[in-house]
N, C-alpha and C positions, 0 to 999 in steps of 0.2 A: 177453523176445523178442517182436518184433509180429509177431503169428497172419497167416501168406500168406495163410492162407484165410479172411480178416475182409472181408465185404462194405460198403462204403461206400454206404448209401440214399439216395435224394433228389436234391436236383440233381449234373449231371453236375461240376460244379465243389465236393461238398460235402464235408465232411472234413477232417480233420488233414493238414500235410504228411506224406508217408513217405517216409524215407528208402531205403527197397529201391528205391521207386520213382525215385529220382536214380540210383541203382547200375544199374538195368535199363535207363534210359534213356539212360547213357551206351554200355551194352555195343549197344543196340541201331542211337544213332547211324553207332557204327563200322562197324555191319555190312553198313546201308542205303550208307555212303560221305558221307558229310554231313562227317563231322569239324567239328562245330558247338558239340560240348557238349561241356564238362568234362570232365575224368578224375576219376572219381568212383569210388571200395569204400567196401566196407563194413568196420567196424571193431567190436572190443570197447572199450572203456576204462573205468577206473575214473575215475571223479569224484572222488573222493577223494586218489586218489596222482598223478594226471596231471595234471587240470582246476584243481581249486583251487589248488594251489600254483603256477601260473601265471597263474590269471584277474584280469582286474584290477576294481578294486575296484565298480567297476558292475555288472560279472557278478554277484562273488561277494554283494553281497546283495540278489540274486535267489534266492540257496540254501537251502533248510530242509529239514525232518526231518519224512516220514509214513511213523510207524511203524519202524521199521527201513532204512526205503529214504530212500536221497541224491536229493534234486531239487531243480528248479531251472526257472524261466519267463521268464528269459533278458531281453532288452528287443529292442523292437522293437515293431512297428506292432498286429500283434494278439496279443500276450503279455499275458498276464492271471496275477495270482497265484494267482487260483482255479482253474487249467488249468495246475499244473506237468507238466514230462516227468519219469520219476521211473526211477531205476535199478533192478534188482534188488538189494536190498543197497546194493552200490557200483558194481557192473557195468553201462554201459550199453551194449546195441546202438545201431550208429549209424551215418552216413557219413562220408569227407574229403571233401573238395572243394579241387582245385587253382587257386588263383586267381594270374593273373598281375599280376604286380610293377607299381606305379602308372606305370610309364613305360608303358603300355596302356592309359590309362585309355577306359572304357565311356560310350557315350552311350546313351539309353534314348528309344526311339520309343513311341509308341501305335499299339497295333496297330489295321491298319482294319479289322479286320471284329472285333473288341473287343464283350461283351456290357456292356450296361447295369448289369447286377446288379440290377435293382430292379423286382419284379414288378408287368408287367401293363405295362411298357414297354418296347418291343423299339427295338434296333438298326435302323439303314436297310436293312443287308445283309439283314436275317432278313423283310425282305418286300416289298424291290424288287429282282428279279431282275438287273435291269442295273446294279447297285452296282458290279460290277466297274468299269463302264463310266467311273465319273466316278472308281474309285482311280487309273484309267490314265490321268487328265488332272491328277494332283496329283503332286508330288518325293515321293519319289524314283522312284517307279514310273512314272513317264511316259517313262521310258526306263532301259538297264543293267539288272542283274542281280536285284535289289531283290524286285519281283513275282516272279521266279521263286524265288526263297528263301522267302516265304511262302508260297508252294503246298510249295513241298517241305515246309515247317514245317507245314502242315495235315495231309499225306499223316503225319506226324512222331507232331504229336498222336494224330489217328483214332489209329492202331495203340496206342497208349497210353492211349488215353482222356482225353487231358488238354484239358479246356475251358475253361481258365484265361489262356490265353494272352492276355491283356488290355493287357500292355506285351511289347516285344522290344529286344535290345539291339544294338548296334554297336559295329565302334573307333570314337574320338569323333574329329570334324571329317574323315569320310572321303567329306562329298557323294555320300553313296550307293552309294560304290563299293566298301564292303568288305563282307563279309560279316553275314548275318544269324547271331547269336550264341546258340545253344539253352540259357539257364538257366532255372531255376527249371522243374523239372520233377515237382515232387513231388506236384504233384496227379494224379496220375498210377496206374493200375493199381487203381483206387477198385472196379467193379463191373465184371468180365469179362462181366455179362449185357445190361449197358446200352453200345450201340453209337451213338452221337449222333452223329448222321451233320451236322448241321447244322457240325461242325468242318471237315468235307470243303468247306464253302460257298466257300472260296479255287476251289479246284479244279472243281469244277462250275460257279460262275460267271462265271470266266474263260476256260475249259476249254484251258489250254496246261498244258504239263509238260515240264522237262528230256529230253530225248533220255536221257541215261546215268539219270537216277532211274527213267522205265520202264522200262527194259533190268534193270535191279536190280533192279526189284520184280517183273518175270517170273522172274528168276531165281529169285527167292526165296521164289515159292509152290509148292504141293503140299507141304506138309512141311516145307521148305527152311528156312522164318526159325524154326520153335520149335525144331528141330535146332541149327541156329544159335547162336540165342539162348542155349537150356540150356547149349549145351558153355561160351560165352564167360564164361557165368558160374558155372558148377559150381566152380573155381578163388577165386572171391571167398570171402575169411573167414567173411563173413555168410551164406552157401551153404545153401540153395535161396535164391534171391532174388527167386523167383516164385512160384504152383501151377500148377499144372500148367491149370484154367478160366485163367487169364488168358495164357498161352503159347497155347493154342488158339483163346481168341477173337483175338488178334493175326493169327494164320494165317487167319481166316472174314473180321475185315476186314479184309483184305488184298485177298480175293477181292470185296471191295464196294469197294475201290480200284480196279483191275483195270476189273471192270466200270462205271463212272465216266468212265473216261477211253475207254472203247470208246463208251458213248454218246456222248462229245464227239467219237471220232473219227468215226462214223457218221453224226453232225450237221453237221461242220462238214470234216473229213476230216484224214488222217493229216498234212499238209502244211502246214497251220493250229495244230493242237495239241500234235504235236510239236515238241520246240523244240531244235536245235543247241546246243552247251554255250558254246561260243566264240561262237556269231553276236550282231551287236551289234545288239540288241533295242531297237528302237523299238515304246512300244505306240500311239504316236498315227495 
């Protein structure tokens, strides 16, 4: 079972996926009203009686034997055989994830304010303050819905921790007009101590925000979201799906959301920042 209270050191993006962290971030999507992300629990399974005798022949050898325990390093982009995931025995904790049927098929954006990964070279956003400036003259955010889904996705991240968001997804050939799509979430819930406010950067350099996501996220402070949060997932198999440090630090930056959008409304005023859910957004 992977220890809730296992702190991930180092950069805000470092660490294994985790799977609690898909299951929290779907419970938490629903809560905030996004309806973005997946329908994701958590699950037990045997590798043994469930996985193998379905997997096909690619998976399965990926499979081997340390020790008494079933594993397995999967394929994929950073799967290495010297980094299996490994059962207890045969039992693995784990998540589903509901994927919709290829008549949906996904197009994959790069996201603008995406870090480099590669130290000692930053990003444009990370040290020209007016970056907003020149995303609001390129498609799809130079008009529609688009930019305001990546502010609500940064507001999304912060509370989770997740500084990974480096790609984001769409239905494909919808010209900008459908929604932005919340997966891959798993880097997420890594160090409740480290607050990386540099995720917030959509948000503070733009400084607009959905009319209905501030009305939500007042609602949701003093207490509100970890109350929340705990109940929607006490019911999950995998149950705790958090500790209780990363339930609390959700609630502190909430209150560094909050205060964010108060400075931008203090700067720039309530009239400019907040934004109507229906009004049809031009940012030029």
């Amino acid at each position: 079972r992977y220890a809730r209270d296992y702190v991930v050191e180092g950069e805000p993006y470092a660490g294994y996926d985790r799977h609690n962290a898909e299951v929290a971030a779907f419970h938490l999507d629903r809560i905030l009203g996004f309806r973005r992300a997946p329908l994701v629990i958590g699950r037990f399974v045997n590798l043994r009686t469930e996985i193998r005798p379905v997997a096909t022949e690619q998976l399965l050898s990926t499979f081997l034997m340390l020790g008494n325990s079933t594993c397995f390093y999967g394929k994929c982009y950073y799967c290495r055989e010297t980094e299996p995931a490994c059962a207890d025995g045969d039992t693995m904790e784990g998540s589903v994830t509901l994927w919709l049927p290829d008549v949906w098929p996904l197009q994959k954006h790069r996201h603008p304010w995406g870090r480099t990964y590669r130290e000692g070279k930053l990003a444009r956003w990370e040290y020209d303050e007016s970056y907003c400036d020149a995303v609001k003259k390129t498609s799809p955010y130079d008009s529609g819905p688009r930019l305001l889904d990546i502010i609500d996705t940064a507001i999304f991240d912060y509370l989770i921790g997740n500084a990974d968001r480096h790609h984001y997804e769409s239905f494909q050939d919808d010209e900008g007009a459908s929604m932005l799509i919340l997966l891959d979430n798993a880097k997420s819930f890594g160090n409740p101590s480290l607050d990386e406010r540099s995720i917030l950067a959509p948000l503070y350099q733009c400084c607009i925000i959905r009319v209905s996501t501030w009305n939500r996220l007042n609602y949701l402070k003093n207490g509100v979201l970890k109350s929340a949060l705990k109940t929607a997932m006490s019911h999950d198999p995998i149950s705790p799906v958090l500790s209780d440090p990363h339930l609390d630090a959700m609630d502190q930056r909430l209150q560094s959301i909050l205060a964010t959008v108060k400075q931008c409304t203090d700067q720039f005023g309530p009239d400019i920042v907040l934004v109507e859910d229906r009004m049809t957004l031009s940012h030029l």
